[in-house]
Residue, then its C-alpha position, 0 to 999 in steps of 0.5 A: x278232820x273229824x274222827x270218821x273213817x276217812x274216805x278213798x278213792x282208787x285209780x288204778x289200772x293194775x289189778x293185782x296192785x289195786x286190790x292189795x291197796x284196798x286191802x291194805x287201806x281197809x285194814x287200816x280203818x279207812x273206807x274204800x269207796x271207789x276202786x277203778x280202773x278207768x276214769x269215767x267210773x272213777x269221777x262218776x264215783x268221786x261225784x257220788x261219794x265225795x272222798x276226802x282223798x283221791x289216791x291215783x296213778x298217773x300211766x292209764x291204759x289204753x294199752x300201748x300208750x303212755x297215759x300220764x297225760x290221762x292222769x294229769x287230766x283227772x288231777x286237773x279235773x279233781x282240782x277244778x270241780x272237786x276241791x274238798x276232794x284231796x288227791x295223791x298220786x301214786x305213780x312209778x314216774x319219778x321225773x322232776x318234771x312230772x312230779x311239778x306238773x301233778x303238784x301245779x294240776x292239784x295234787x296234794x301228795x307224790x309218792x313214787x311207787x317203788x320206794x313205799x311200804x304198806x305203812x308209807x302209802x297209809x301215813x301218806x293218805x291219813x296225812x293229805x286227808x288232814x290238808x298236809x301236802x307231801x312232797x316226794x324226796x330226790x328233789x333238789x332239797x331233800x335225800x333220796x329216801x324214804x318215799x315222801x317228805x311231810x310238809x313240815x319237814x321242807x326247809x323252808x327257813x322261815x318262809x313268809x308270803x308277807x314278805x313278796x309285793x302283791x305283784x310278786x305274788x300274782x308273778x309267783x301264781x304264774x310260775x305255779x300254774x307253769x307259766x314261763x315269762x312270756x306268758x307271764x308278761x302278757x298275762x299281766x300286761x307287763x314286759x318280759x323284763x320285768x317279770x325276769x326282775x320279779x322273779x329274781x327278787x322273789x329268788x332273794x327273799x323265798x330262798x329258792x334255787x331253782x324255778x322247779x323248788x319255786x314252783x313246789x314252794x308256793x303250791x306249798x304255801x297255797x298261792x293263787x294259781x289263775x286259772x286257764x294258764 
């Protein structure tokens, strides 16, 4: 990035919580150009701006219901039809789960919001704008604190793209996207089989343990995901 301010938008439906993130993020040189609570405004405010990042929670109102869902569609949204636009979640969800389905949507950043200072949600959003990702620490591969883990820091061991087929790749974009093998094998007119065996082979040479750090790796190493998955 340059060195203008950088630029945020806020979603987020509690009001205290939302101001104190104004704040905290104007006092530190950032430009706060959208501070929302619902997200009509908050797109129409992202169309009209065009931050560098997007800080948002996933649990809207209406009240009464649980809006992660909510949440996710933005991010979905985000990624779709506003790429340059990075987005960080800022959320009190802390499942696994939940965290792989923000990074699959688009996200570029989890920090879970209980486990975060002032200082940490600042670090976070001047490192996404500068096309970092960084992934909340309690996964299988990191400790439990602070809050988030910087890219850099991920043992990666070395890890090459170069290393997978091309039809690895197109497999390992499925499992990005939250494809399990079927959908995978009629995706590419393959059998089930033999998507069970790219996988594998994919397991050996990333180093990855499970289909959750496989998932997170090659969003991290910016693997096509298809569309309409």
């Amino acid at each position: 990035m340059s060195n203008e301010r950088i630029r945020v938008a806020l979603l987020e439906d509690q009001q205290v919580f939302r101001e104190s993130l104004v704040l905290v993020l104007e006092n530190a040189g950032m430009n706060v150009v959208a501070r929302c609570s619902q997200t009509p405004p908050f797109l129409a405010r992202v169309r009209e701006h065009m931050p560098h990042v997007a800080v948002l929670d996933l649990r809207l109102v209406p009240p009464d219901q649980d809006g992660t869902e909510t949440g996710l569609t933005v991010l979905q949204c985000l990624h779709d039809f506003y790429p340059s636009v990075k987005a960080l979640v800022l959320s009190s969800h802390h499942e696994q789960d939940v965290v792989e389905q923000c990074l699959q949507a688009g996200a570029a950043g989890y920090l879970w919001k209980h486990n975060v200072g002032c200082a940490d949600v600042v670090e976070a959003v001047t490192r996404v704008a500068r096309g970092e990702r960084l992934m909340p620490t309690g996964l299988s591969w990191g400790p439990s604190v602070p809050g988030f883990l910087p890219q850099e820091e991920i043992p990666l061991g070395g890890v090459e793209l170069g290393l997978l087929t091309p039809r690895e790749r197109e497999v390992l974009g499925y499992v990005a996207a939250g494809a399990d093998n079927l959908k995978i094998a009629a995706c590419l007119s393959i059998t089930e089989r033999t998507v069970k065996a790219h996988i594998t082979s994919i397991y050996k040479k990333l180093g990855s343990e499970n289909r959750t750090q496989l998932a997170v790796l090659a969003c991290q190493l910016g693997v096509h995901r298809p569309a309409g998955v």
